[in-house]
N, C-alpha and C positions, 0 to 999 in steps of 0.2 A: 669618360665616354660612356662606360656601363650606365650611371647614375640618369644620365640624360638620354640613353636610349631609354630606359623603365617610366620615365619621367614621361617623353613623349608616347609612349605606349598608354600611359593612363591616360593622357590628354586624351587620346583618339578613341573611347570606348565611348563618353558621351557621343561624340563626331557620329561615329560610326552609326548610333542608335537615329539619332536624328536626320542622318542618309535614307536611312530604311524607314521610316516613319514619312518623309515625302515622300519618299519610293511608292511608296506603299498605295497612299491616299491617289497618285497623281496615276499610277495604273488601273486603281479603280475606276477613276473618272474615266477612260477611255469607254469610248462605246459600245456596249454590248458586254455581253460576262458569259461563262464559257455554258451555261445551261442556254442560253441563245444560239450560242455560237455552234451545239450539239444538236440543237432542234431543225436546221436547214431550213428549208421553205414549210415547215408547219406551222401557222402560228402559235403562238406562246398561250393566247387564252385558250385553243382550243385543245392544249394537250393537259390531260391529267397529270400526269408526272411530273409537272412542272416544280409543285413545292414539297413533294418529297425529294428531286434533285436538290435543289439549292436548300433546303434540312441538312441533305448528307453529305453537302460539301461546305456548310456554316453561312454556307449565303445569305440567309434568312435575319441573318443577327446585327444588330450595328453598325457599322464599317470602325470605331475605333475596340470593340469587343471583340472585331476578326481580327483587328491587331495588336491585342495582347493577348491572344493566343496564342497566334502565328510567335510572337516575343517569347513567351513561355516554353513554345516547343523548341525554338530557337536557341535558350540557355541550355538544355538538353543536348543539343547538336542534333536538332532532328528536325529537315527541313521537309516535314512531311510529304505527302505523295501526290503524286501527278492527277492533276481532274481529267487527264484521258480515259478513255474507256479502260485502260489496264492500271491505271492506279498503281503502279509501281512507285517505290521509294526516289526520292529527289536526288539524295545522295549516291543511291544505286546509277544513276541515269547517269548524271553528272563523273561518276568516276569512268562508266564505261565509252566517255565521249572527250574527258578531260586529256588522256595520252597521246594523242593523234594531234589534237591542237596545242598541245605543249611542245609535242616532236617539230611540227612546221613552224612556229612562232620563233623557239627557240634555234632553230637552225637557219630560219630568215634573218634572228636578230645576230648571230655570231658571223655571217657573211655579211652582212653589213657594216659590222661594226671592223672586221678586218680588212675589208676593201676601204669605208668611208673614211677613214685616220690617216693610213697614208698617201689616198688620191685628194683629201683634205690640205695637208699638211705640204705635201708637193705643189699642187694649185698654191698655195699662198706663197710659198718660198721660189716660186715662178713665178710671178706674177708680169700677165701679161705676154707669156712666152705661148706657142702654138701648145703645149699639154694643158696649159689653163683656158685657153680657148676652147678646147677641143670639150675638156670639161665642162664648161661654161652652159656650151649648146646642150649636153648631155642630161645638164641639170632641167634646165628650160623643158626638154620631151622628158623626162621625166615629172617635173609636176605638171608640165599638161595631158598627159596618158591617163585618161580615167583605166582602173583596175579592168575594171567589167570587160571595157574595148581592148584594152590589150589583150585579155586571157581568149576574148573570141578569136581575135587574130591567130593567136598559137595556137589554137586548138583545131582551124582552119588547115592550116598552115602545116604542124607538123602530126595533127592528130588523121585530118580528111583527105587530104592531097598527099602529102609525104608519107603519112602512117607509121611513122618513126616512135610518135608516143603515143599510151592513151590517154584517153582527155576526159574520165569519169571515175569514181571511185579509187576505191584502192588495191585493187586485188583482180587479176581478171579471172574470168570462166573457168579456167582451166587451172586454177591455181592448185588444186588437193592434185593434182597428177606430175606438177612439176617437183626436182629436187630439192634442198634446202635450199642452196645460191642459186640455184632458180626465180626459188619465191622472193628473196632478197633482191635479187637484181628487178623482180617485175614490179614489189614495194615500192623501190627508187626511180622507177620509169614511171610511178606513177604518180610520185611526188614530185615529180623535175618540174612541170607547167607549173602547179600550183606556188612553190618556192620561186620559181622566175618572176611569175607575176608580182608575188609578195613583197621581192625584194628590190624588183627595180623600182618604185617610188622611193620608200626606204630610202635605198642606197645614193638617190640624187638629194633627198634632203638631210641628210646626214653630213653628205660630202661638203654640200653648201653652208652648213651650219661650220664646220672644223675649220674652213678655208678661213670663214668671216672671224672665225677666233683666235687662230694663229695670225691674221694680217692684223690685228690690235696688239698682241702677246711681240711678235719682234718688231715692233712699233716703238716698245717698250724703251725707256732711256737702262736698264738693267742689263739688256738684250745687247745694244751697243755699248756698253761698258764691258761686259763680258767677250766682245768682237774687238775692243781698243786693248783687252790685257794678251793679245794674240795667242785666245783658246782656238782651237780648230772648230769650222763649222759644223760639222754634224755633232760635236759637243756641244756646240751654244743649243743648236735648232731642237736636238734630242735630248738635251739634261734638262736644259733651262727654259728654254719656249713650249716645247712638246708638252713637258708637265701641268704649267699653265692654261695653255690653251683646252685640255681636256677638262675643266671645269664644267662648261655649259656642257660637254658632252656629257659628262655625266647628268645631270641635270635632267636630259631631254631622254638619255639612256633607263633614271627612274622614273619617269613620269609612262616610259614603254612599256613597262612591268606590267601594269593591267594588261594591255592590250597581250599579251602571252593565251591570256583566255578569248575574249573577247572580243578582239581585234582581225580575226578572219572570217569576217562573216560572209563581205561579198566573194573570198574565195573557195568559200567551203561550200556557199550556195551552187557559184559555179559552176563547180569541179566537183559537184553531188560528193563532197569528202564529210563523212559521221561525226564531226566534231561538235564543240560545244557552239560555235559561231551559227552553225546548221540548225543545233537545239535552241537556242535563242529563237530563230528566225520562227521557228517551228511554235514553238510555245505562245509567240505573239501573236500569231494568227490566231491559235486556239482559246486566247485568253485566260492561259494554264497560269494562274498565280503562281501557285507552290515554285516550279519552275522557275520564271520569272526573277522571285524574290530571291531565290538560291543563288542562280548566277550575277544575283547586282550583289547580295553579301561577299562574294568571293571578291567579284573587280573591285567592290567597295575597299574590302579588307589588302585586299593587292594596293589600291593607290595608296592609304595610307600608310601602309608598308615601305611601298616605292620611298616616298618623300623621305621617312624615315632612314633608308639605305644611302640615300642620295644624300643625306646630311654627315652621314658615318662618312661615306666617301670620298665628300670633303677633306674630310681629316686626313684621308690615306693615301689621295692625290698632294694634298697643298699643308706642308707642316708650321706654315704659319698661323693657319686653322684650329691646329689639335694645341698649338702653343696659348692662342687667344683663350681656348676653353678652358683650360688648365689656370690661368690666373683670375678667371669669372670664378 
């Protein structure tokens, strides 16, 4: 197992180079570049500054000579600094935006995954019964909810009318004057919308993925072999089906790992919450390269990570896995 994760790890260094090299090329082509994007309604012939800007940020240079720079700083670990007027460090920016969207990602992904298994695994061993119905419809308004409309709705709803939450930021006005479980409880009032939103798509396509793989898994002629030696059902459903069917969930569980960064953008825009999904959106308007390129190496480096996990895990769900690899 050790041998073939190290194995897969060198595969994906080429991968990874060649990610960032389209990356790279195909953001440049976008329109405009950020000494335009700084200039506002002046035009560009009539400002002097113009090619000492784009000098001091390597503009001026080739478009594959920016990027074996950019590669070189990059072996370094140094994803240089932001073409905003403050020029701060990438990695400064990114760390102080990165915990806030690990906190929400991460805590949409552990409710989901503990509701979505066994409203899953129920719907399938019902089937047909009014709780899989009930699911059913459940799933359907949740992949038709666009994020956007639902978080207006609750922010309507319990932020404007009821006033029960708030519905911006993280911290309110008054927070340096509240106690410690104060500011804790107003922290958690003010992540509840954004984690609602997050997790009810989530949770409806999750649910519907585990249903469709437990109703194949005790389908199974092993499944009714294990029912004809008169094991008890919550043994057959929970040793023997349960186990199997959680394959594709893992699967679709590593392929979620990017999105831990990445993946809350429309509700960080939303919910004006400082995360990196916010810094993204931010960066792209301004055509902040440095930026940019920092957070597609991280998701980069996440997916092929994910895959990599998601093959370990394999092994650690299904021991016919780790038994096949052992005789290659």
């Amino acid at each position: 197992m050790l041998a073939y994760a190290l194995r897969r790890l060198l595969l994906a260094l080429p991968l990874l180079l060649g990610i960032t090299f389209v990356s790279f090329i195909v953001i440049h082509l976008a329109p405009g570049d950020p000494v335009e994007m700084a200039g506002g309604d002046v035009p560009m012939t009539q400002n002097p500054q113009v090619g000492k800007w784009r000098e001091e940020l390597g503009l001026d240079k080739p478009l594959h000579v920016q990027y074996l720079n950019w590669v070189s700083r990059l072996v370094r670990f140094d994803f240089g600094r932001s073409f905003a007027p403050h020029g701060r460090p990438v990695l400064t920016m990114i760390a102080e935006r990165l915990p806030i969207t690990l906190l929400l990602n991460i805590v949409e992904m552990l409710i989901i995954v503990t509701m979505a298994v066994p409203v899953g695994a129920l719907s399938a061993t019902r089937q047909y019964s009014a709780f899989d119905k009930v699911t059913t419809i459940f799933v359907f308004i949740g992949f038709a909810t666009p994020d956007f409309w639902l978080a207006l709705l609750l922010m309507i709803l319990f932020g404007v009318q009821l006033g029960w939450l708030p519905i911006s930021g993280l911290r309110s006005m008054n927070w340096e004057y509240l106690s410690f479980w104060q500011q804790q409880g107003d922290f958690l009032a003010h992540l509840t919308l954004p984690i609602v939103v997050a997790t009810f798509g989530g949770l409806a396509g999750f649910s519907r993925y585990m249903r469709q793989s437990m109703l194949e898994v005790i389908r199974q002629d092993y499944i009714q072999s294990a029912r004809a030696k008169g094991l008890a059902e919550r043994v057959v459903i929970g040793k023997h089906a349960l186990r199997n069917a959680l394959l594709p969930i893992v699967t679709i569980l590593g392929l979620s790992l990017p999105t831990l960064i990445g993946g809350s953008v429309i509700v960080e825009s939303i919910f004006a919450i400082p995360g990196m999904g916010q810094l993204m959106v931010q960066a792209a308007f301004e055509r902040d390269y440095p930026v940019l390129m920092g957070n597609l190496v991280i998701v980069s480096t996440l997916t092929l990570l994910a895959n990599l996990a998601a093959d370990v895990a394999y092994g650690l769900v299904d021991p016919r896995i780790r038994v096949g690899r052992r005789r290659r």
